[in-house]
Biopython code that builds the backbone (N, CA, C, O; Angstrom):
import numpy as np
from Bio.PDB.StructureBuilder import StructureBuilder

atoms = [
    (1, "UNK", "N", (-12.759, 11.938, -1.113)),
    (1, "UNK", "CA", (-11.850, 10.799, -1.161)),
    (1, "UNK", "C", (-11.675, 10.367, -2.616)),
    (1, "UNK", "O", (-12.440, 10.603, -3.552)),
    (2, "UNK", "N", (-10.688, 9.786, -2.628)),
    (2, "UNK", "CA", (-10.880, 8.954, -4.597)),
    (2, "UNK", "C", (-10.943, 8.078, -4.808)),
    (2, "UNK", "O", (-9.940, 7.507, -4.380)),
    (3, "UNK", "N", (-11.469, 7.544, -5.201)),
    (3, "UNK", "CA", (-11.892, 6.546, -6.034)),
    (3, "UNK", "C", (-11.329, 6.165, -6.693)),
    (3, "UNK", "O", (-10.838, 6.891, -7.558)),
    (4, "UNK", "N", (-11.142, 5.150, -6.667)),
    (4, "UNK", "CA", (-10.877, 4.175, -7.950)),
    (4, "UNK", "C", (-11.203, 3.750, -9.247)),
    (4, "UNK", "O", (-12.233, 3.088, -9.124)),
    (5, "UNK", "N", (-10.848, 3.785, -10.489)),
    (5, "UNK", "CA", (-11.837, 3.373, -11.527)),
    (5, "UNK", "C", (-10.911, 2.106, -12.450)),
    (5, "UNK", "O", (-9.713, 2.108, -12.733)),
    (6, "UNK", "N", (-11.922, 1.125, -12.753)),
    (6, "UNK", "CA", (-11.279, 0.251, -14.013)),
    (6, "UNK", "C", (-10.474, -0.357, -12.984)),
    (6, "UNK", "O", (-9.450, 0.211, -12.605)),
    (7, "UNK", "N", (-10.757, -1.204, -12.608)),
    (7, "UNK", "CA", (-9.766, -2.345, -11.877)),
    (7, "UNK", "C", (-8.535, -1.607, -11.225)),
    (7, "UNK", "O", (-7.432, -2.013, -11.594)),
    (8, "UNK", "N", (-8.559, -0.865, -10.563)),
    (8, "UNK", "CA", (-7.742, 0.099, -9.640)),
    (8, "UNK", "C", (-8.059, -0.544, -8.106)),
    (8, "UNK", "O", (-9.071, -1.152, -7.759)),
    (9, "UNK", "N", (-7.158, -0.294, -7.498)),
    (9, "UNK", "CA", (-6.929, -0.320, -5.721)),
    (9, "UNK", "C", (-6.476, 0.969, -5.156)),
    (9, "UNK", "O", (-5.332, 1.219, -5.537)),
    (10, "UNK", "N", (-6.897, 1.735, -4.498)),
    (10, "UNK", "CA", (-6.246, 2.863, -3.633)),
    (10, "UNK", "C", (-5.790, 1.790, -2.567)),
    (10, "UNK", "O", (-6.552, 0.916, -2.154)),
    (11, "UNK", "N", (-4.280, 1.956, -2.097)),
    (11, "UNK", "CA", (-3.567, 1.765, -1.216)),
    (11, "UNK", "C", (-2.505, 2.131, -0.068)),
    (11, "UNK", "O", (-1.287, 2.303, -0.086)),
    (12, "UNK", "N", (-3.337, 2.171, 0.788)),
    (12, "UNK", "CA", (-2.028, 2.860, 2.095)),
    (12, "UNK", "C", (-1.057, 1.837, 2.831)),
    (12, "UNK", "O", (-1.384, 1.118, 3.775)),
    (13, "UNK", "N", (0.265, 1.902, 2.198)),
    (13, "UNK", "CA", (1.462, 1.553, 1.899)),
    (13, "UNK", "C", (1.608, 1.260, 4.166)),
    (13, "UNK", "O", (1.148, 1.992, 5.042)),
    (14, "UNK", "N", (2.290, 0.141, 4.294)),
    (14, "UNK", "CA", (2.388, -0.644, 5.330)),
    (14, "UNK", "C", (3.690, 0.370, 5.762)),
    (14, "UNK", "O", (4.614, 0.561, 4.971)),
    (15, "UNK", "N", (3.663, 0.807, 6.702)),
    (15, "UNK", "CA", (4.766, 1.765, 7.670)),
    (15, "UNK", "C", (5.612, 0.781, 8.445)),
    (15, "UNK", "O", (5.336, 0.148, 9.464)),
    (16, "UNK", "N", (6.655, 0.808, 7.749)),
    (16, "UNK", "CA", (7.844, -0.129, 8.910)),
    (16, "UNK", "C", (8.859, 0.767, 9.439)),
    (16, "UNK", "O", (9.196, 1.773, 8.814)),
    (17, "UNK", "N", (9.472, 0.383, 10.806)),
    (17, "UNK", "CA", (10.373, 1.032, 11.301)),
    (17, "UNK", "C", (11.088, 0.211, 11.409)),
    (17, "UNK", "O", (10.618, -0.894, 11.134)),
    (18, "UNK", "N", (12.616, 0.249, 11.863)),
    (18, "UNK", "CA", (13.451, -0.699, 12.447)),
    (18, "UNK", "C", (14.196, -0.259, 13.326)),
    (18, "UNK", "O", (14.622, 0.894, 13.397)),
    (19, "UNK", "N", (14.479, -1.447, 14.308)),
    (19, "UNK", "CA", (15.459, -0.818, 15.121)),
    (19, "UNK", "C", (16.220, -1.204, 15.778)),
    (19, "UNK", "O", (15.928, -2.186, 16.460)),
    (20, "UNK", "N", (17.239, -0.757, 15.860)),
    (20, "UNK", "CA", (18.784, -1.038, 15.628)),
    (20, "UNK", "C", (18.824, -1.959, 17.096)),
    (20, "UNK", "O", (17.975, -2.169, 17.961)),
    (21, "UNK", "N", (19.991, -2.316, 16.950)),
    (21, "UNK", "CA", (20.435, -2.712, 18.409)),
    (21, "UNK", "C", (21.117, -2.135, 19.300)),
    (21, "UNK", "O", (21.850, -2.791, 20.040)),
    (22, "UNK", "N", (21.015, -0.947, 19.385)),
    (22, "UNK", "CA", (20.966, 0.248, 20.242)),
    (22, "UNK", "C", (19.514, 1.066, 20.943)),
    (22, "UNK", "O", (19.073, 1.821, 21.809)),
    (23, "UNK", "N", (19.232, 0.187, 19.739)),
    (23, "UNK", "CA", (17.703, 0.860, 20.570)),
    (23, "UNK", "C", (16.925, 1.853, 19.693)),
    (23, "UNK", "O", (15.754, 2.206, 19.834)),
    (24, "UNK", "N", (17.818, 2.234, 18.752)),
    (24, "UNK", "CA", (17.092, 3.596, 18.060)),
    (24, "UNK", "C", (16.313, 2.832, 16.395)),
    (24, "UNK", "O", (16.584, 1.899, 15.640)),
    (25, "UNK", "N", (15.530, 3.633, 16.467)),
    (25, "UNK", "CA", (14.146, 3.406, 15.758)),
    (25, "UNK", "C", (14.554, 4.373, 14.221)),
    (25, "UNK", "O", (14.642, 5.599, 14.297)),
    (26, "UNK", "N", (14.720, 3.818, 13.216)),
    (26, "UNK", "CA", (14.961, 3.916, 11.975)),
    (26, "UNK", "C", (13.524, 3.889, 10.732)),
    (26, "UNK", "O", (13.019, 3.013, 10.029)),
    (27, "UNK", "N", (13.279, 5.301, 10.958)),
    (27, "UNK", "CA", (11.884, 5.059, 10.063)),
    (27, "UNK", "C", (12.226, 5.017, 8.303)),
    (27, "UNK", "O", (13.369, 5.135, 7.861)),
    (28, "UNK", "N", (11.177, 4.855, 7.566)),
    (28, "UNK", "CA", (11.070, 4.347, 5.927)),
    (28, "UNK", "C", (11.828, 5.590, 5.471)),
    (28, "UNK", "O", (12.911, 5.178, 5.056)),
    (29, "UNK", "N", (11.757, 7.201, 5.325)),
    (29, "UNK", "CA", (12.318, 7.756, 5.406)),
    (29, "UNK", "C", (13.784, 7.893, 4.996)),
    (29, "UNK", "O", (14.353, 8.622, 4.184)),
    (30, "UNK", "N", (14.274, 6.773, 5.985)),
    (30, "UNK", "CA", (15.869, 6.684, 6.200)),
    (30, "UNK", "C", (16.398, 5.567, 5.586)),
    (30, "UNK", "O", (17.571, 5.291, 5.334)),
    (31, "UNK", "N", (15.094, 4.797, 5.321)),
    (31, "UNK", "CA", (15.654, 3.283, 4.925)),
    (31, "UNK", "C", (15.658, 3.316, 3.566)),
    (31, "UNK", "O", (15.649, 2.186, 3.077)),
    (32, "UNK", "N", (15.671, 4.325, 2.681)),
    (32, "UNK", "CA", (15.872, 4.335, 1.038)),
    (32, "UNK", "C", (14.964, 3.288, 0.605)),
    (32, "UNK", "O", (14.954, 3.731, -0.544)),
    (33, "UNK", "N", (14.241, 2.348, 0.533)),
    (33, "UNK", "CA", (13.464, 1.612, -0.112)),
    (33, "UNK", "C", (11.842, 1.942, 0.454)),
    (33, "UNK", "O", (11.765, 1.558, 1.621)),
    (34, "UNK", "N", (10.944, 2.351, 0.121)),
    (34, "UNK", "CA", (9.709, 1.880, 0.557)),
    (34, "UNK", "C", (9.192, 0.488, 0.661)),
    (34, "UNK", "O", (9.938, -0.417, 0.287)),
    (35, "UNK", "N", (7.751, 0.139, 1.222)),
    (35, "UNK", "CA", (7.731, -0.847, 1.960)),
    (35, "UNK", "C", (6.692, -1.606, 0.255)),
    (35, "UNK", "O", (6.022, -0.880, -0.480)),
    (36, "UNK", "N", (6.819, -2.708, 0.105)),
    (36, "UNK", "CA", (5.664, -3.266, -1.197)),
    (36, "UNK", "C", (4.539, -3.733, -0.605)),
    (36, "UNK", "O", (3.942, -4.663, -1.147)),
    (37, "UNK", "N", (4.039, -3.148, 0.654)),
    (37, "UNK", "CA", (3.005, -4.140, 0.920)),
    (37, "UNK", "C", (2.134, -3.298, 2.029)),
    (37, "UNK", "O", (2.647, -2.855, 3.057)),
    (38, "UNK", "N", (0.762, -3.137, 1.689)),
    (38, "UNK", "CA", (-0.598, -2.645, 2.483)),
    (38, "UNK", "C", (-1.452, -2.590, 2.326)),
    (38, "UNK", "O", (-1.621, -3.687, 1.795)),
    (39, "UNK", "N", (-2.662, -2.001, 2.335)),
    (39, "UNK", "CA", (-4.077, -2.304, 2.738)),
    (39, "UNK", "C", (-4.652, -1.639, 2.072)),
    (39, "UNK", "O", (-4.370, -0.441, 2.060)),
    (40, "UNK", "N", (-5.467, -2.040, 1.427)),
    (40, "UNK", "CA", (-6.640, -1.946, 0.234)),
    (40, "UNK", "C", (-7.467, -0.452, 1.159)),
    (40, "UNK", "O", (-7.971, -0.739, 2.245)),
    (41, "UNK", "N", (-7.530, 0.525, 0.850)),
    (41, "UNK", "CA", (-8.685, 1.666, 1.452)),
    (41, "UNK", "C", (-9.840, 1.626, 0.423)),
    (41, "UNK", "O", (-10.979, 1.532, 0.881)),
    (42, "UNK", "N", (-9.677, 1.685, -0.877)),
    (42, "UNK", "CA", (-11.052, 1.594, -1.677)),
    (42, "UNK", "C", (-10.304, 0.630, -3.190)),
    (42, "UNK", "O", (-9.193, 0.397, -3.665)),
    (43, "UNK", "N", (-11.742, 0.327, -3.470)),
    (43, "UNK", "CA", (-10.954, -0.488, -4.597)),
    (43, "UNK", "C", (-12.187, -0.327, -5.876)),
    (43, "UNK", "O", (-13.314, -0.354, -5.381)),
    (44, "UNK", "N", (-12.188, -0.198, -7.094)),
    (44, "UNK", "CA", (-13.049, 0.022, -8.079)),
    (44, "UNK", "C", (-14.269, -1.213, -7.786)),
    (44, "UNK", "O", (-14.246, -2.266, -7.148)),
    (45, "UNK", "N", (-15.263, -0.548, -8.546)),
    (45, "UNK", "CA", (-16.416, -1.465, -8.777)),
    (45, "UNK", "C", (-16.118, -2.967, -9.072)),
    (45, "UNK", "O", (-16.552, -3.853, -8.335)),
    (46, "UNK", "N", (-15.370, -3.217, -10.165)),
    (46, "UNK", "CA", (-15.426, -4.466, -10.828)),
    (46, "UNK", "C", (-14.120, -4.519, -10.335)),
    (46, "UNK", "O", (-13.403, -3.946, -11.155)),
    (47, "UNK", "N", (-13.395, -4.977, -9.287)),
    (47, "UNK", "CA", (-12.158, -5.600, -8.371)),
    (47, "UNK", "C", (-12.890, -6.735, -7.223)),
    (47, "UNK", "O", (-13.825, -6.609, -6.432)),
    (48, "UNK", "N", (-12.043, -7.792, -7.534)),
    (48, "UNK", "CA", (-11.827, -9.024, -6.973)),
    (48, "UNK", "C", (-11.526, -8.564, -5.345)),
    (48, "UNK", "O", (-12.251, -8.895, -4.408)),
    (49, "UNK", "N", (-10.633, -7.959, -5.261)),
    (49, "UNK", "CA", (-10.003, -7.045, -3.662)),
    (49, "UNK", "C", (-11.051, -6.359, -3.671)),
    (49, "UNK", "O", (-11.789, -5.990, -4.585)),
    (50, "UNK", "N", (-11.071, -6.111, -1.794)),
    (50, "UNK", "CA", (-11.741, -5.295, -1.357)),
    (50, "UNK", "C", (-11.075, -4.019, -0.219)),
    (50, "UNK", "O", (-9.878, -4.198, 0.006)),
    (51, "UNK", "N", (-11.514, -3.153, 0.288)),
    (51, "UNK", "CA", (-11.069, -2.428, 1.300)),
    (51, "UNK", "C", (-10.688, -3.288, 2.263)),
    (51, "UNK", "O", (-11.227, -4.384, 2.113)),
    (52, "UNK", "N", (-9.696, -3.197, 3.549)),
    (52, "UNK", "CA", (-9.144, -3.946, 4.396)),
    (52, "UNK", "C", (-8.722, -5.274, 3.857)),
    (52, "UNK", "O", (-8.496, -6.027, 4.804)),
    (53, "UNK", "N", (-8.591, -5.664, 3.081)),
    (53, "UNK", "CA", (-7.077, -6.974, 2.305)),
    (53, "UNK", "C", (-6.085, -6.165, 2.263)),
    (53, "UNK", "O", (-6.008, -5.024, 1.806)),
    (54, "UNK", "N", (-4.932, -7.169, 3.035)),
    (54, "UNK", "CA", (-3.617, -6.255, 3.396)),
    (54, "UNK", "C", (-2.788, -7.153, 1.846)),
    (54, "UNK", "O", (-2.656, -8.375, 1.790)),
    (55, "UNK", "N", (-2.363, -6.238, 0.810)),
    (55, "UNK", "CA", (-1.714, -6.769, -0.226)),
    (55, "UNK", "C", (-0.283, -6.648, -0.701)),
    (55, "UNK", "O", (0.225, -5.557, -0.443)),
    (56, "UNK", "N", (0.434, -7.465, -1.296)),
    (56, "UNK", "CA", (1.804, -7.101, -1.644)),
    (56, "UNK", "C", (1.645, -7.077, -3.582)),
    (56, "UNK", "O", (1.012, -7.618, -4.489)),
    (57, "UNK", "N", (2.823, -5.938, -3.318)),
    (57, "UNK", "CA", (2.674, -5.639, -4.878)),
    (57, "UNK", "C", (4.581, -5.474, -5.116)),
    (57, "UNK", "O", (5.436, -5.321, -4.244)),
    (58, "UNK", "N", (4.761, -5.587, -6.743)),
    (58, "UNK", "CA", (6.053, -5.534, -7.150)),
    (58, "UNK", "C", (6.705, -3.907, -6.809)),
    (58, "UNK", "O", (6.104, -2.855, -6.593)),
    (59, "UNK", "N", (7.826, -4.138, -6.852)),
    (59, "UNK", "CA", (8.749, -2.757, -6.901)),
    (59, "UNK", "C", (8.349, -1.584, -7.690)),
    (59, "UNK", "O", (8.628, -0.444, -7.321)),
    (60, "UNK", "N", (7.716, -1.832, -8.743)),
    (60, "UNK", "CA", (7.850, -0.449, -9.267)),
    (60, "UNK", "C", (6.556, -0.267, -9.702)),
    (60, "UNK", "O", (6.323, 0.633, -10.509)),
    (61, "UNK", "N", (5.395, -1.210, -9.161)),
    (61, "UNK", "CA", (4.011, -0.662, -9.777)),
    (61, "UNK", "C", (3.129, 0.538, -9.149)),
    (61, "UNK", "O", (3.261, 1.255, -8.157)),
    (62, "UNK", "N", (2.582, 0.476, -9.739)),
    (62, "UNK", "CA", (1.537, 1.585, -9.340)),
    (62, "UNK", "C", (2.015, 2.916, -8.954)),
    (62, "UNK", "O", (3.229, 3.100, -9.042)),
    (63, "UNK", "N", (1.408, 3.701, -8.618)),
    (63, "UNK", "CA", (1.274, 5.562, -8.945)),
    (63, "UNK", "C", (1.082, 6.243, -7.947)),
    (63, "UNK", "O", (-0.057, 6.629, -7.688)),
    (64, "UNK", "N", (2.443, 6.639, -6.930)),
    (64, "UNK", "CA", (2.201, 7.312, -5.815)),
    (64, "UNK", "C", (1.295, 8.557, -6.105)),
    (64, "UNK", "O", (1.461, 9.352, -7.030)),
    (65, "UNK", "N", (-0.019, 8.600, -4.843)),
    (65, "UNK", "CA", (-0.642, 10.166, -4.671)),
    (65, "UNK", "C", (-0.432, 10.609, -3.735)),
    (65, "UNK", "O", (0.079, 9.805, -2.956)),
    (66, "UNK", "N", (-0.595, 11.740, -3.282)),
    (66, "UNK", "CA", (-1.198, 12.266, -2.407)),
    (66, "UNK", "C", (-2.609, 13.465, -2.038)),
    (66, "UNK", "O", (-2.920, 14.515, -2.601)),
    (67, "UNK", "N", (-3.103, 12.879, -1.081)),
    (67, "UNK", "CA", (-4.699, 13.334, -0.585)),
    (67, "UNK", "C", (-4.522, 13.880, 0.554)),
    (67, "UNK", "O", (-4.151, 13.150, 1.473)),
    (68, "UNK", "N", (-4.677, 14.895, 0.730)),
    (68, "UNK", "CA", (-5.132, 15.918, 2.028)),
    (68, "UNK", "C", (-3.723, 15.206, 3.298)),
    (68, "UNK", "O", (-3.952, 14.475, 4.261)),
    (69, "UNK", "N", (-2.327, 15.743, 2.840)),
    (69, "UNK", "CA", (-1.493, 14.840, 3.449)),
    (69, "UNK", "C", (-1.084, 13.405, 3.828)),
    (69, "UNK", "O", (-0.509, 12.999, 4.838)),
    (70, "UNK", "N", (-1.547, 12.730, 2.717)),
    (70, "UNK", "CA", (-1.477, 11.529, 2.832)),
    (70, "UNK", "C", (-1.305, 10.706, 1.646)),
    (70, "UNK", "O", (-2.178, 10.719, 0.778)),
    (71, "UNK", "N", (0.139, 9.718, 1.483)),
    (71, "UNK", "CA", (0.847, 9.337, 0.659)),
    (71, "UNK", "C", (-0.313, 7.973, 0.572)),
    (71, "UNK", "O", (-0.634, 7.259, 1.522)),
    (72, "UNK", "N", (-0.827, 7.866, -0.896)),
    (72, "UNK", "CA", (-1.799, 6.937, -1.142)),
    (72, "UNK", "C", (-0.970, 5.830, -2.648)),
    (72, "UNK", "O", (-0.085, 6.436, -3.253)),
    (73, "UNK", "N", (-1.199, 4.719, -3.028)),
    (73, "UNK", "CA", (-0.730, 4.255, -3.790)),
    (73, "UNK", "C", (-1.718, 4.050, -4.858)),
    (73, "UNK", "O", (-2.227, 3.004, -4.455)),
    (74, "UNK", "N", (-2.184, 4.269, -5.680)),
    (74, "UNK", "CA", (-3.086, 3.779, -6.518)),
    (74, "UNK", "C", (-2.158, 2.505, -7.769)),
    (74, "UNK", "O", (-1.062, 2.461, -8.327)),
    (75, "UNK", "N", (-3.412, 1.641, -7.704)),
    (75, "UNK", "CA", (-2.635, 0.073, -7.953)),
    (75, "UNK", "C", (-3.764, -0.559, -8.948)),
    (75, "UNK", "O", (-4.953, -0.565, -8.629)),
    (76, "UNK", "N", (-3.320, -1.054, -10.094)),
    (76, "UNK", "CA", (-4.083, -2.034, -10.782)),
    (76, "UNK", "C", (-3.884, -3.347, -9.870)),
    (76, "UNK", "O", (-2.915, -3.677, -9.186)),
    (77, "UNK", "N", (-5.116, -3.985, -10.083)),
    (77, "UNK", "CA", (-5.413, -4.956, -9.163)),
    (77, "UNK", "C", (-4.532, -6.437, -9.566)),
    (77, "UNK", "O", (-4.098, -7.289, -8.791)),
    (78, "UNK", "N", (-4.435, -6.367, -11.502)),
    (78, "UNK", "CA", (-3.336, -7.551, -11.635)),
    (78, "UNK", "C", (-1.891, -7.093, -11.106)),
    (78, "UNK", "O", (-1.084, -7.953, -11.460)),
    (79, "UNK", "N", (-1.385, -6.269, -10.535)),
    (79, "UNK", "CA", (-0.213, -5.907, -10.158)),
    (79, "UNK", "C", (-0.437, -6.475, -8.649)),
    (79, "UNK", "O", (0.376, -5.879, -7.942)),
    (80, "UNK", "N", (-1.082, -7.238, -7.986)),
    (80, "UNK", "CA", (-0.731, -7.866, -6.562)),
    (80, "UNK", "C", (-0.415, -8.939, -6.905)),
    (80, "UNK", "O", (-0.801, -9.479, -7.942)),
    (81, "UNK", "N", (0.352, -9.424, -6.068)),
    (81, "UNK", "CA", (1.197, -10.832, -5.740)),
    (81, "UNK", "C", (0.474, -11.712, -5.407)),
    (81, "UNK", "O", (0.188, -12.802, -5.903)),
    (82, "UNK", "N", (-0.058, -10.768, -3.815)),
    (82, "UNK", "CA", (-0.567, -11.841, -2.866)),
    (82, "UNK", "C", (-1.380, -11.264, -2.099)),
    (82, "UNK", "O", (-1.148, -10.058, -2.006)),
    (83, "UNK", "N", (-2.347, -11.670, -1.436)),
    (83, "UNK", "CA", (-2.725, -10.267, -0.156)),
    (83, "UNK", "C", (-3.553, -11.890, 0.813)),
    (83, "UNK", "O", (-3.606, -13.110, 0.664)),
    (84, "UNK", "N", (-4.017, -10.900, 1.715)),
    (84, "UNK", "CA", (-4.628, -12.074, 2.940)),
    (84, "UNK", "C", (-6.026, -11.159, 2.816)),
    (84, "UNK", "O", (-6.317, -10.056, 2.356)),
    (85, "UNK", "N", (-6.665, -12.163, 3.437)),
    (85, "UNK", "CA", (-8.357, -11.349, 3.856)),
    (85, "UNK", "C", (-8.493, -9.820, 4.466)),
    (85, "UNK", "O", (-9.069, -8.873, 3.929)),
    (86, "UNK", "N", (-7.845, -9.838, 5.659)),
    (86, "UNK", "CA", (-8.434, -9.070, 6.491)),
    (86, "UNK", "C", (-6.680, -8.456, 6.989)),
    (86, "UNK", "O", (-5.703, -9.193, 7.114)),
    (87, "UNK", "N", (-6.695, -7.131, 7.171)),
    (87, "UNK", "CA", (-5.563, -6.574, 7.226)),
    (87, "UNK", "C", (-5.100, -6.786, 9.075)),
    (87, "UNK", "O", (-5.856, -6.525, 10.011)),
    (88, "UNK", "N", (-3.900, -7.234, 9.171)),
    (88, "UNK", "CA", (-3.180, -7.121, 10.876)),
    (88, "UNK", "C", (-2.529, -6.429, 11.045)),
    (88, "UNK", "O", (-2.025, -6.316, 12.162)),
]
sb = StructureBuilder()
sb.init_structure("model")
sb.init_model(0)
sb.init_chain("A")
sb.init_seg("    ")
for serial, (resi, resn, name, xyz) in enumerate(atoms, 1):
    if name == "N":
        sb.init_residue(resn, " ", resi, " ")
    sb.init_atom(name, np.array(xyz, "f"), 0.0, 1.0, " ", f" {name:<3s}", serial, name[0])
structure = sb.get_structure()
């Protein structure tokens, strides 16, 4: 897994769908914008955040990865807005 170093957040980015009023289900994909806001998976030693704080961050921060199929965000921790305790 990776780790974080120096005031870093690994983050898995909040999955929204929408859907229409027809009924059909419009995933991120289709919706040209990604979503600014999800959940802390690991976060460096010396970070204020922890794993499970669901957080929002600006438009263009931080450094898409990917890990063993899986789109991860790595995030300096002054780049959140806002986040809550415990992720819903």
């Amino acid at each position: 897994m990776i780790k974080p170093f120096g005031k870093r957040l690994l983050v898995l980015r909040r999955e929204t769908s929408i859907e229409s009023s027809g009924g059909i289900i419009i995933p991120d994909e289709c919706q040209g914008k990604p979503t600014n806001e999800g959940v802390v998976i690991d976060a460096s030693d010396d970070c204020t955040l922890k794993p499970g704080n669901y957080v929002i961050f600006g438009d263009f921060d931080g450094k898409e990865i990917e890990w063993e199929g899986v789109m991860y965000l790595l995030l300096m921790e002054d780049d959140v807005i806002a986040f809550m305790e415990k992720a819903e």
